[in-house]
VODRENRO-737387 format. One line per field, with one value per atom (N, C-alpha, C): atom name; x, y, z; residue in one letter. Coordinates in Angstrom, 2 decimals. Example, Ala and Ser with C-alpha at 12.3 -4.5 7.8 and 13.67 -1.06 7.14 Angstrom:
! VODRENRO-737387
at: [N,CA,C,N,CA,C] .
x: [13.19,12.30,13.20,12.85,13.67,12.90] .
y: [-5.69,-4.50,-3.30,-2.25,-1.06,0.03] .
z: [7.80,7.80,7.80,7.08,7.14,7.87] .
aa: [A,A,A,S,S,S] .
END
This chain:
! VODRENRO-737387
at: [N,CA,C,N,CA,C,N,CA,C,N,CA,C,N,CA,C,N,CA,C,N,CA,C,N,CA,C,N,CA,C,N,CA,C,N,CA,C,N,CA,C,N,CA,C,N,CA,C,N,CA,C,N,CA,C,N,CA,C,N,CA,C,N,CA,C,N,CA,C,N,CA,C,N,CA,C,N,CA,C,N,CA,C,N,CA,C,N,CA,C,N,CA,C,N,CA,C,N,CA,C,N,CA,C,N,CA,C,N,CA,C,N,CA,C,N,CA,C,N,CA,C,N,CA,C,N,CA,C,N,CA,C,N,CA,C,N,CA,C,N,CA,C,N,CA,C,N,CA,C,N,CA,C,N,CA,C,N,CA,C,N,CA,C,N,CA,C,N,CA,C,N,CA,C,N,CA,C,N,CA,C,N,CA,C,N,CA,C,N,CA,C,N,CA,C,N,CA,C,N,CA,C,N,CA,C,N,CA,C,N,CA,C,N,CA,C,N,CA,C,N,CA,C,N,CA,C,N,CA,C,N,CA,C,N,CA,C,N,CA,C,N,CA,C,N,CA,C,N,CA,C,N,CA,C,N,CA,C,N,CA,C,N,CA,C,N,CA,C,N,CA,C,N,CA,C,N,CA,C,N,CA,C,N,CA,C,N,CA,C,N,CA,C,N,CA,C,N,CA,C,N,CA,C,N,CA,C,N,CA,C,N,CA,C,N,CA,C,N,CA,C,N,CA,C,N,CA,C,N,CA,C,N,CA,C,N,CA,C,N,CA,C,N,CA,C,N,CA,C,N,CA,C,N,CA,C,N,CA,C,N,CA,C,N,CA,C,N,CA,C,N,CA,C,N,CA,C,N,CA,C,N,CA,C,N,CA,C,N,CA,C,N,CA,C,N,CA,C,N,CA,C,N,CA,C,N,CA,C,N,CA,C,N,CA,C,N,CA,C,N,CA,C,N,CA,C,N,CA,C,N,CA,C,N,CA,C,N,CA,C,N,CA,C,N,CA,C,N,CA,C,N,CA,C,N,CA,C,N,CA,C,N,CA,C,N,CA,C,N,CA,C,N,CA,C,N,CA,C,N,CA,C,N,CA,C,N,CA,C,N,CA,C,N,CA,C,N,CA,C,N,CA,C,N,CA,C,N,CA,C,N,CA,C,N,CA,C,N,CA,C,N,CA,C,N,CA,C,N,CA,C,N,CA,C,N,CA,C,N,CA,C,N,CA,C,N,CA,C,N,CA,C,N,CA,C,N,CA,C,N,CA,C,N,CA,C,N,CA,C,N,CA,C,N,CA,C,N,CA,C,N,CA,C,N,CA,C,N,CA,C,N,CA,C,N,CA,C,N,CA,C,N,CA,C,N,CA,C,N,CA,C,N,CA,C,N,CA,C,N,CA,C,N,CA,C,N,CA,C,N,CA,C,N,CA,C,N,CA,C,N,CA,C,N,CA,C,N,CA,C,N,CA,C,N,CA,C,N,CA,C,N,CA,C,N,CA,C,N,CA,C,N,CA,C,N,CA,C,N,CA,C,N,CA,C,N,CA,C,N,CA,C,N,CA,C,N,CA,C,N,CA,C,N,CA,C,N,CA,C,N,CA,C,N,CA,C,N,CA,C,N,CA,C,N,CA,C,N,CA,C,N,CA,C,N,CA,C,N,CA,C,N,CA,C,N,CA,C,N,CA,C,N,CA,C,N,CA,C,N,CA,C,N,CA,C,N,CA,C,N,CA,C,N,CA,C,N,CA,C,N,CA,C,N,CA,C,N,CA,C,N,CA,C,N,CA,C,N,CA,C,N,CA,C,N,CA,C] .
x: [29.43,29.96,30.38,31.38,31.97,30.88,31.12,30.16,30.37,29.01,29.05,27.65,27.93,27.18,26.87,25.98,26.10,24.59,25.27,24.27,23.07,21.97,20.74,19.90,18.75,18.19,17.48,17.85,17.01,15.84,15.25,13.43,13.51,12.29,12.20,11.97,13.19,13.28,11.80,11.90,10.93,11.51,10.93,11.67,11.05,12.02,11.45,11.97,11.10,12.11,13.33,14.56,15.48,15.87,16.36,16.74,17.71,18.50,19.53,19.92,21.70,22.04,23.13,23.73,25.09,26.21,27.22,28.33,29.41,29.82,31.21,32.31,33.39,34.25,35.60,36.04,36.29,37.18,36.74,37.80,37.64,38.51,37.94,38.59,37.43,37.72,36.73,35.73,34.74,36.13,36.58,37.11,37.97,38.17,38.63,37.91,36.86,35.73,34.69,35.21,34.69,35.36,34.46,34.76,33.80,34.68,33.75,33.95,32.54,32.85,33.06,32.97,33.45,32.75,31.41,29.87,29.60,31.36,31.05,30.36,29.53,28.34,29.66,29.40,30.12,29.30,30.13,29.93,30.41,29.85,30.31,29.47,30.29,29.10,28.08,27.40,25.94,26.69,26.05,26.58,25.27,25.33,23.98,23.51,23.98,23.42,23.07,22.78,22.52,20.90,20.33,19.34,18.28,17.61,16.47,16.48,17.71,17.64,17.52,18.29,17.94,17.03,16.17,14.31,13.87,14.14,13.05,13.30,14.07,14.33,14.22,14.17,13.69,12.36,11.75,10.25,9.85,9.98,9.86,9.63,10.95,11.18,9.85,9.85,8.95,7.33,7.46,5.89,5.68,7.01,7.02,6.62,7.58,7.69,7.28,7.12,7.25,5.29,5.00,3.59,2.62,2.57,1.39,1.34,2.30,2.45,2.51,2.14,2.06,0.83,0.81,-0.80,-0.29,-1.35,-1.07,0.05,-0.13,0.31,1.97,2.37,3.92,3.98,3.39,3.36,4.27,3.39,3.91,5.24,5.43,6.30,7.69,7.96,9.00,8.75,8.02,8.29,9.12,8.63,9.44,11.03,10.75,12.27,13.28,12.68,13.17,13.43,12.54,12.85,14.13,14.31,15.14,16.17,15.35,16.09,16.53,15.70,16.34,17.06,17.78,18.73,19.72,19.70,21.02,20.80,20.11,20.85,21.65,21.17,21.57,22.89,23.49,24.64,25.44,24.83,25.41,25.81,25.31,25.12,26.35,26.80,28.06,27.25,25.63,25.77,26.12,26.97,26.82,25.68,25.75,25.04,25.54,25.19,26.24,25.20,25.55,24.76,25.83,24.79,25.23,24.76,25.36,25.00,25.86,25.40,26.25,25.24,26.37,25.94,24.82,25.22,24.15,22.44,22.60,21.12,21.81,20.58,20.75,20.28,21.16,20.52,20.58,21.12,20.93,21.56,20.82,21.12,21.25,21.78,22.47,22.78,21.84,22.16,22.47,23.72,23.85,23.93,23.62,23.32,24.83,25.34,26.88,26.32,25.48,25.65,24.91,25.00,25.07,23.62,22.80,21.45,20.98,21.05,20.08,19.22,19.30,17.74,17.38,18.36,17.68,18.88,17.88,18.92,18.23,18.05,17.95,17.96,17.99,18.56,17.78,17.76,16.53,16.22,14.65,14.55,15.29,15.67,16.31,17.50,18.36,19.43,19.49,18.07,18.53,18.48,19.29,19.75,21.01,21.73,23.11,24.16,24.10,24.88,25.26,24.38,24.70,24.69,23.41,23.19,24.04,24.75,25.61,26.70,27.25,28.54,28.13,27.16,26.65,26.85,26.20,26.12,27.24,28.36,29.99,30.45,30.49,31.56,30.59,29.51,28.79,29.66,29.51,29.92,31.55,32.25,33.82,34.10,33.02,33.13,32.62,32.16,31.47,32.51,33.03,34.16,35.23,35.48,36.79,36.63,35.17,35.55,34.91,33.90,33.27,34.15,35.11,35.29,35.06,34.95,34.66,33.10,32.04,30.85,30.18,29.64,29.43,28.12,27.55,26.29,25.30,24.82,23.87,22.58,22.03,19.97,19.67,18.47,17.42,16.04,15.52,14.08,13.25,13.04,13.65,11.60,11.42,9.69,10.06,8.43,8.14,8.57,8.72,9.21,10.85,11.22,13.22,13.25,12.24,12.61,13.18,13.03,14.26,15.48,15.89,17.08,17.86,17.43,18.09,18.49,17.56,17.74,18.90,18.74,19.75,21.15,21.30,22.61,23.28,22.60,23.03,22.59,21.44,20.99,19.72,19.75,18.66,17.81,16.54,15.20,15.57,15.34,14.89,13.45,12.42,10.75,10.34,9.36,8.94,7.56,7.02,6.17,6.16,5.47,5.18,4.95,5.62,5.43,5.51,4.83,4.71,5.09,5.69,5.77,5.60,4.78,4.41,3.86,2.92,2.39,3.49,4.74,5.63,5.43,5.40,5.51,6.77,7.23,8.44,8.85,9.84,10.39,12.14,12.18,13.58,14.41,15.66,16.58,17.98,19.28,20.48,21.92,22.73,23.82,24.70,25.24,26.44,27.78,28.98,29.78,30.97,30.89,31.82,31.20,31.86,31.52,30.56,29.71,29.22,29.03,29.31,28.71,27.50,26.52,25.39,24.27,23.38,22.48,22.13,22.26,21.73,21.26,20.64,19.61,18.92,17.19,16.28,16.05,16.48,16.15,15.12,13.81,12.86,11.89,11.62,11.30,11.41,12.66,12.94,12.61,12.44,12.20,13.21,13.09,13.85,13.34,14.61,14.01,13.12,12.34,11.97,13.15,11.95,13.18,13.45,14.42,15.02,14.21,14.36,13.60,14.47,13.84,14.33,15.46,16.30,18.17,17.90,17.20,16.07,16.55,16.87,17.04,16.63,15.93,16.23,16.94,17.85,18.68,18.53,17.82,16.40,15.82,15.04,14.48,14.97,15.75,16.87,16.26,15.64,15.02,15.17,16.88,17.80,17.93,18.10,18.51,18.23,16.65,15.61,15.52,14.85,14.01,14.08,13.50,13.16,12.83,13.61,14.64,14.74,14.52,14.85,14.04,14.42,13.53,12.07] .
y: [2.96,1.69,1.81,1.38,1.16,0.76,1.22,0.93,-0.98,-1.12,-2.71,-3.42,-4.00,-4.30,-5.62,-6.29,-7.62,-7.96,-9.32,-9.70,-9.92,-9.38,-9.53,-11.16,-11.83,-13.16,-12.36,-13.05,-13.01,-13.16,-11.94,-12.25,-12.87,-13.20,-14.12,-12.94,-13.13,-12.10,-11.77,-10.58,-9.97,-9.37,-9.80,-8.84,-8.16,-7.21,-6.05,-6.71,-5.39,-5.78,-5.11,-5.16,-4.60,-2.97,-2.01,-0.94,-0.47,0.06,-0.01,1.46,1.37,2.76,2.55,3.69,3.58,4.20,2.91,2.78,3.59,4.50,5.36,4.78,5.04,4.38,4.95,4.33,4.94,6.19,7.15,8.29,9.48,10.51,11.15,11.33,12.33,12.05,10.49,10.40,9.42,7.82,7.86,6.87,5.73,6.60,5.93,5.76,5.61,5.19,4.29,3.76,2.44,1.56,0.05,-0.98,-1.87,-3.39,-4.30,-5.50,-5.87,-7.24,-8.63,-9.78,-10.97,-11.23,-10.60,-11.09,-10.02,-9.26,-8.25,-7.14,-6.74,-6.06,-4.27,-3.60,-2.13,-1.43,-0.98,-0.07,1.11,2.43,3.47,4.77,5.76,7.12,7.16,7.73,8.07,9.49,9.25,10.94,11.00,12.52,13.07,11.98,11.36,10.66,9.79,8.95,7.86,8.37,9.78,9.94,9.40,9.29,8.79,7.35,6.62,4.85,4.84,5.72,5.29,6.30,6.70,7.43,5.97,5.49,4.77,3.59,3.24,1.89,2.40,3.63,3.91,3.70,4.28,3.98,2.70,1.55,0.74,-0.13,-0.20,-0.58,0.02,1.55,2.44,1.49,1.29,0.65,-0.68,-1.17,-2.98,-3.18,-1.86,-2.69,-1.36,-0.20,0.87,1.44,1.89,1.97,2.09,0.97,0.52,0.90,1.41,1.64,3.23,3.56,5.61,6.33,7.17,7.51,8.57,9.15,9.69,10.48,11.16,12.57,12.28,10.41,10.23,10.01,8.99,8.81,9.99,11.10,12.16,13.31,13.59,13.26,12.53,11.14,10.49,10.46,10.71,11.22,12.38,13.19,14.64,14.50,13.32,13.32,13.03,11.62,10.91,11.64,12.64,12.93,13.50,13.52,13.62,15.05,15.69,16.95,17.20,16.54,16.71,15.98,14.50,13.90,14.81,14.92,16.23,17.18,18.23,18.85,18.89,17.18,16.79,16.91,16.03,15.12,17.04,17.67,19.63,20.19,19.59,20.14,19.52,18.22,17.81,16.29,16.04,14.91,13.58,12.47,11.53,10.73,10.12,9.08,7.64,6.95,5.79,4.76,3.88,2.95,1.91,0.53,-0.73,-1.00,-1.67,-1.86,-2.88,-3.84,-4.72,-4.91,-4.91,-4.66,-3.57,-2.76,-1.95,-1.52,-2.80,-2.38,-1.76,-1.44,-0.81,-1.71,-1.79,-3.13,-2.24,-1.32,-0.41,0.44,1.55,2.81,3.19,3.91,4.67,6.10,6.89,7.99,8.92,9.42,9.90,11.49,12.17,13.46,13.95,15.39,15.52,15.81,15.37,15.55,14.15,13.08,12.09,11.45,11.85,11.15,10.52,9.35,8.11,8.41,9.12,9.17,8.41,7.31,6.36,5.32,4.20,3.12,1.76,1.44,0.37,-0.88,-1.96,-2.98,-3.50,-3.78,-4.94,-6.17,-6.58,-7.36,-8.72,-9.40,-10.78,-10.19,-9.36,-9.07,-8.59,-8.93,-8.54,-9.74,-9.57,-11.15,-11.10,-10.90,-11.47,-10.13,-9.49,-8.26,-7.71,-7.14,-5.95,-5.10,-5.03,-3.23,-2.83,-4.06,-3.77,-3.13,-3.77,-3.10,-1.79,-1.84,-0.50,0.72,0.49,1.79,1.56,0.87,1.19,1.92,1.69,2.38,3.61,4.10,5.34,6.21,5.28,6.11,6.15,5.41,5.66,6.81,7.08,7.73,9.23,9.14,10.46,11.09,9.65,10.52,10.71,10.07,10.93,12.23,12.49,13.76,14.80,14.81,15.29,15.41,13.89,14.27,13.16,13.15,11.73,12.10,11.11,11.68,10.79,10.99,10.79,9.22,9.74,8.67,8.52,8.04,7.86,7.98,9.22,8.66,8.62,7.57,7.23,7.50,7.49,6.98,5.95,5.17,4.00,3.35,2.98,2.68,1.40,0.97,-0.16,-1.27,-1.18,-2.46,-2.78,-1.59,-1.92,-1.79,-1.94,-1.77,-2.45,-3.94,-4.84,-5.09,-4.37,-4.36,-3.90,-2.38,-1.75,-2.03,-2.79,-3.15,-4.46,-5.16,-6.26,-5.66,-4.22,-3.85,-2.93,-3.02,-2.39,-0.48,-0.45,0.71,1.16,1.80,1.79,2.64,2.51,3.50,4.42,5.61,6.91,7.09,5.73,5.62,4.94,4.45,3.01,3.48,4.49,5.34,5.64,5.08,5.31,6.97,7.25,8.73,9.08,10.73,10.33,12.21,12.22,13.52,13.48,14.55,14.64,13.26,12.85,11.75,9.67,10.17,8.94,8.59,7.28,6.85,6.35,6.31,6.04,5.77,5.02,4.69,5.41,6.20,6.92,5.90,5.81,5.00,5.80,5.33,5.69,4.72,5.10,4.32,5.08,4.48,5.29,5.27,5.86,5.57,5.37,6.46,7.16,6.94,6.88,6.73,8.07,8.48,9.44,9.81,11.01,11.09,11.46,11.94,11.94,11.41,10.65,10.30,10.84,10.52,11.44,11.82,13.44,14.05,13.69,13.49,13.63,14.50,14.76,15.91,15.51,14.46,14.18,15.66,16.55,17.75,18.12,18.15,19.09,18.42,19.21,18.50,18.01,16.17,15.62,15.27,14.68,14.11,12.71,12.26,11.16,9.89,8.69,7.69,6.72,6.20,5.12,3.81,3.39,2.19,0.65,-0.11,-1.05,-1.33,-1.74,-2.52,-2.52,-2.43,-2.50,-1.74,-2.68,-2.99,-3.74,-5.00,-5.82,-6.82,-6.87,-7.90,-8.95,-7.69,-8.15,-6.59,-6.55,-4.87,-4.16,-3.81,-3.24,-1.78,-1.64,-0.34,0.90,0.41,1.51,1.57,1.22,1.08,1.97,2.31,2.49,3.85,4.72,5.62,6.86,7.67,9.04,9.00,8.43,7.87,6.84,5.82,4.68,3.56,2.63,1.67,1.13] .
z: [15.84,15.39,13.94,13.21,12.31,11.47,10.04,8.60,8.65,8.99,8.47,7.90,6.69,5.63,5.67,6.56,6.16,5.02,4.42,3.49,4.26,3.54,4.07,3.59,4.18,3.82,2.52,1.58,0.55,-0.04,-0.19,-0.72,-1.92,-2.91,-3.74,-4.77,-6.00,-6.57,-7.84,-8.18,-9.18,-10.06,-11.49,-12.58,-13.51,-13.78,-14.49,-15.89,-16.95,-18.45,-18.09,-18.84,-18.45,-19.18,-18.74,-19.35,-19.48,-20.37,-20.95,-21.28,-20.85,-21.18,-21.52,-22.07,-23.34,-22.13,-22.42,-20.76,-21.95,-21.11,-21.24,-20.81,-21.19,-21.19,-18.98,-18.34,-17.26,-17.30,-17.65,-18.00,-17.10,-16.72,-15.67,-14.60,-13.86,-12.26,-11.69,-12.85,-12.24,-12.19,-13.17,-13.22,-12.14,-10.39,-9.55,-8.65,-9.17,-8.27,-8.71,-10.23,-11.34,-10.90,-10.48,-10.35,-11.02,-11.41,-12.14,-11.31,-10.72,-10.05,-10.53,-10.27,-10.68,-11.83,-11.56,-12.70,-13.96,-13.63,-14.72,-14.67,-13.70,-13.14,-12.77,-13.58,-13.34,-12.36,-11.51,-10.43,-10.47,-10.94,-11.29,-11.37,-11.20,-11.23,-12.72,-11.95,-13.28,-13.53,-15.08,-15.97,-16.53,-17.14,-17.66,-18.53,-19.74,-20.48,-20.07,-18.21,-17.99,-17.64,-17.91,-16.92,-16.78,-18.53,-18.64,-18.26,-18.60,-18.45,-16.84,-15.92,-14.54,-14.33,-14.81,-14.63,-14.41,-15.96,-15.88,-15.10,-14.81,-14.14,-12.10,-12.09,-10.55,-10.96,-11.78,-12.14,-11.71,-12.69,-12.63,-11.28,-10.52,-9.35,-8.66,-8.06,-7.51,-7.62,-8.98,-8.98,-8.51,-8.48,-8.33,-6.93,-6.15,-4.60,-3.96,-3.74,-3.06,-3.06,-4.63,-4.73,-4.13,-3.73,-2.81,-1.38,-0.58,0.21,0.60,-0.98,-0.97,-1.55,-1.16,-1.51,-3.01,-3.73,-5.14,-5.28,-4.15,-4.06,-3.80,-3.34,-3.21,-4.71,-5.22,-6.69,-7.55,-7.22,-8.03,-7.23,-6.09,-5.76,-5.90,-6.33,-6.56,-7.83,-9.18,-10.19,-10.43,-9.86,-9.86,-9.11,-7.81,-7.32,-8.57,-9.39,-10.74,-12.08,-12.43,-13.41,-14.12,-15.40,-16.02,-15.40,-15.41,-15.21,-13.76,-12.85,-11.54,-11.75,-11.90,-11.81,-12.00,-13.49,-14.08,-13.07,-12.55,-11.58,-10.45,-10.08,-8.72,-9.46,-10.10,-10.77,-10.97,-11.24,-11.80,-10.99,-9.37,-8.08,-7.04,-7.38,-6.95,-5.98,-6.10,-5.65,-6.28,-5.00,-5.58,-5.71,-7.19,-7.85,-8.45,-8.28,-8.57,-8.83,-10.11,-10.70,-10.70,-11.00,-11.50,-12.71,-13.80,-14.55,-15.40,-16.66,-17.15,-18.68,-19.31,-20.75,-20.97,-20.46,-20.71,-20.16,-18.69,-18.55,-16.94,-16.66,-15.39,-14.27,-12.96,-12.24,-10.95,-10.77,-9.46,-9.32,-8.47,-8.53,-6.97,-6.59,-5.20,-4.95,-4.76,-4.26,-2.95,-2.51,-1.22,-1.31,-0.60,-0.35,-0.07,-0.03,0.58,1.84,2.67,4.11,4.52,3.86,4.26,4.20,3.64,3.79,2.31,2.06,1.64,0.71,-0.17,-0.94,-1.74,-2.29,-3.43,-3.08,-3.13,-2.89,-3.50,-4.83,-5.31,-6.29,-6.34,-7.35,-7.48,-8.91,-9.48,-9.02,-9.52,-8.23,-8.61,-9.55,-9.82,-9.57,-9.03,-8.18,-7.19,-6.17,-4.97,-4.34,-2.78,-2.26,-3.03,-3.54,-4.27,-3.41,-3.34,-2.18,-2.85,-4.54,-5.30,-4.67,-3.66,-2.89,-1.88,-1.27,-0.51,-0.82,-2.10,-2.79,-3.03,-3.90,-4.49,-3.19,-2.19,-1.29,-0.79,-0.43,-0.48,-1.08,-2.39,-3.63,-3.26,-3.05,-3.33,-1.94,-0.97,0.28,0.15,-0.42,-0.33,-1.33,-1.91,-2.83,-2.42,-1.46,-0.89,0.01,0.24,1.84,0.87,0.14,-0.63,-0.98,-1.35,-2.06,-0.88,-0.17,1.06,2.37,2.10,3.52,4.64,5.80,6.57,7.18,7.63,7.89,9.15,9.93,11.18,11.19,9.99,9.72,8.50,8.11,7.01,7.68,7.05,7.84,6.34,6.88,5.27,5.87,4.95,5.17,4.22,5.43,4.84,4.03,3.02,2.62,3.57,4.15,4.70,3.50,2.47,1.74,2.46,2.76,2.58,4.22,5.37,6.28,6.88,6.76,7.45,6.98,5.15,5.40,5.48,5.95,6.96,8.19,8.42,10.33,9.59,8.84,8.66,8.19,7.73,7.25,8.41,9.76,10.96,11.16,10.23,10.69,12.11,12.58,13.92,13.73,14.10,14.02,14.93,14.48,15.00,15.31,15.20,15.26,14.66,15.81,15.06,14.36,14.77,13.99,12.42,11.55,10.09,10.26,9.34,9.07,7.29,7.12,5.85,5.57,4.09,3.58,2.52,1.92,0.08,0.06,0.63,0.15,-0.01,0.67,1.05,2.42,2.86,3.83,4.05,5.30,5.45,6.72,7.38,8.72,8.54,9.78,10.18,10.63,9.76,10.16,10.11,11.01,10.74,10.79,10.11,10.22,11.13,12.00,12.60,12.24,11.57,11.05,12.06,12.77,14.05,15.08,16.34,17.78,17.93,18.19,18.82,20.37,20.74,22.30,22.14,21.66,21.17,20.43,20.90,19.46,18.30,17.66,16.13,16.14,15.62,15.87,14.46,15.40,14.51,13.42,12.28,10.91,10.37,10.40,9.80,9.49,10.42,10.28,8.78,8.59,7.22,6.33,4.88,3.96,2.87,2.84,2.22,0.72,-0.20,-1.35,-1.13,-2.10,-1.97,-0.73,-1.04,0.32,-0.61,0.44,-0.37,-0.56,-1.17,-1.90,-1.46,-2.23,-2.17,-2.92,-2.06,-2.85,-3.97,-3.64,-4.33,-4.04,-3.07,-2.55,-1.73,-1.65,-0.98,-1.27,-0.50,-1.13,0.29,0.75,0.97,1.80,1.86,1.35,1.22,0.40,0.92,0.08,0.51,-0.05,0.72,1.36,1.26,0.17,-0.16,-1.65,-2.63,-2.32,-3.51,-3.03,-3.38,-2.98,-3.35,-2.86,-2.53,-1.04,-0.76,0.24,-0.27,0.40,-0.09,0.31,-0.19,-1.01,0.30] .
aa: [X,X,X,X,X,X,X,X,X,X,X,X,X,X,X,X,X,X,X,X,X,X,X,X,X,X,X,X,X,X,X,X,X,X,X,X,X,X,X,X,X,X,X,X,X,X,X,X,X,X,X,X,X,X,X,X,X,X,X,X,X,X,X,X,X,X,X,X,X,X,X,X,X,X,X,X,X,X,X,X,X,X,X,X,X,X,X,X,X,X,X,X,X,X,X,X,X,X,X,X,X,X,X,X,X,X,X,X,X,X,X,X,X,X,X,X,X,X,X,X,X,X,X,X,X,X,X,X,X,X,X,X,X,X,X,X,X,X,X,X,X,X,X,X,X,X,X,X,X,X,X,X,X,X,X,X,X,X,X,X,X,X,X,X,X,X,X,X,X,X,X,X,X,X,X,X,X,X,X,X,X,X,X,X,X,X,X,X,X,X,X,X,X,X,X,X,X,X,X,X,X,X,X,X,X,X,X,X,X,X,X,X,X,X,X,X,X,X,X,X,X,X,X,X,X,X,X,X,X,X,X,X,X,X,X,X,X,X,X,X,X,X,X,X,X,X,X,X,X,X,X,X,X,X,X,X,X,X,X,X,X,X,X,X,X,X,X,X,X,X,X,X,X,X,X,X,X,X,X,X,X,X,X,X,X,X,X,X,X,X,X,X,X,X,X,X,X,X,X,X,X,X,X,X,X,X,X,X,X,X,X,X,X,X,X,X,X,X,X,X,X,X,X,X,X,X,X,X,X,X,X,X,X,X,X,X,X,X,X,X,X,X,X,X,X,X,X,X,X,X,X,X,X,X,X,X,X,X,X,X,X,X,X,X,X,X,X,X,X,X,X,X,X,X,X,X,X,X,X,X,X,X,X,X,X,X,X,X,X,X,X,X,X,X,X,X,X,X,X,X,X,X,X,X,X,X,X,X,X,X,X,X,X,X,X,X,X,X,X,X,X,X,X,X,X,X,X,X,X,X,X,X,X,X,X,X,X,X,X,X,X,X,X,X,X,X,X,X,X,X,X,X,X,X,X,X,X,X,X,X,X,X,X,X,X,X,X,X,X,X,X,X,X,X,X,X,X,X,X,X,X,X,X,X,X,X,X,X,X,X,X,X,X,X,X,X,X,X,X,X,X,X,X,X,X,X,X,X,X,X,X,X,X,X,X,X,X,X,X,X,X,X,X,X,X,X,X,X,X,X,X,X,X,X,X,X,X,X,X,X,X,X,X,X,X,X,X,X,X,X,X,X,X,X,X,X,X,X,X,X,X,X,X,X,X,X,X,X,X,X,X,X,X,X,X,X,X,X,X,X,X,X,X,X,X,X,X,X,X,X,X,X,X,X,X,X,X,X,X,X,X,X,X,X,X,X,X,X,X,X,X,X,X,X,X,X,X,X,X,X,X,X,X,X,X,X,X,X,X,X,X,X,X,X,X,X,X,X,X,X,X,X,X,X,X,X,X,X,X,X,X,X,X,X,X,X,X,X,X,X,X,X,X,X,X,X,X,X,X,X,X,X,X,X,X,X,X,X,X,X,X,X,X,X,X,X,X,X,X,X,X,X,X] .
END
């Protein structure tokens, strides 16, 4: 079935302090893939100098909504997914990364793998419910098939915080089974982009980066959004 994003019911938002990073101007190859929405809110690739401001603001998030639901050993884990220097390699390595941000703070972050898998997907919490994360993982994915190519599906793994809004943005479990790696818990989800004659195959086996988080995504959990996978 065709990529479709609908707005998710909105949880009751939570806020962080805000964190702030120094916006470059659209120049580039990044530059056709920068957009600014009605609220001003820039949608655009992350560069090395954004690393530490979106460390810390996955941080942040990570502890708000994801946390509690991981034992130490994810803790440290999605530190190491976050840190400074892995970001920059990812970003060295040709993945996309793609933030929101307005005046300078950071309101969400989106990362897709070049073979299509979900590892961080999320927006602050007094902007989720408004369909930042929705846009956000658009521009990330139009932005993937331009330069990748066309791709069959998105799998995440999705934290029990962001699990319904996945199921609300039209993704389907691969198991309804909690499962856990490096200390993350997480539920297998996928998007289908293309018709398949096949179901998706299960890759939970291998080892992924952290999951996605919340639209945190939630815009309402959208913790696709978030993660080491996601949110």
């Amino acid at each position: 079935m065709p990529l479709s994003l609908a707005t998710p019911h909105p949880l009751p938002p939570r806020t962080r302090q805000p964190v702030t990073v120094r916006s470059e101007g659209a120049t580039g190859r990044g530059a056709a893939f920068w957009t600014v929405t009605r609220e001003g809110i820039h949608l655009r690739p992350m560069t090395a100098r954004d690393a530490g401001a979106v460390r810390d603001f996955l941080q942040a998030q990570y502890d708000a909504f994801n946390a509690v639901d991981n034992t130490a050993l994810g803790h440290a884990t999605f530190r190491a997914f976050i840190a400074v220097a892995a970001l920059r390699a990812r970003l060295d390595a040709g993945q996309v990364i793609h933030l929101a941000e307005r005046r300078g703070q950071v309101l969400g972050v989106c990362e897709i793998q070049s073979d299509g898998y979900l590892t961080l997907m999320y927006v602050r919490g007094d902007f989720q419910g408004r369909g930042l994360g929705r846009r956000l993982l658009q521009t990330a994915l139009t932005r993937l098939i331009a330069t990748r190519g066309a791709l069959g599906c998105i799998r995440v793994r999705a934290m029990p915080y962001a699990r319904r809004f996945y199921e609300q943005m039209g993704f389907r479990h691969l198991g309804e089974v909690l499962r856990e790696d490096r200390g993350i818990r997480y539920y297998p989800f996928v998007l289908d982009l293309e018709p398949a004659a096949a179901p998706a195959p299960d890759h939970e086996a291998e080892s992924r980066g952290p999951t996605a988080g919340p639209d945190h995504g939630r815009e309402s959990p959208r913790n696709a959004e978030q993660a080491p996978s996601t949110r």
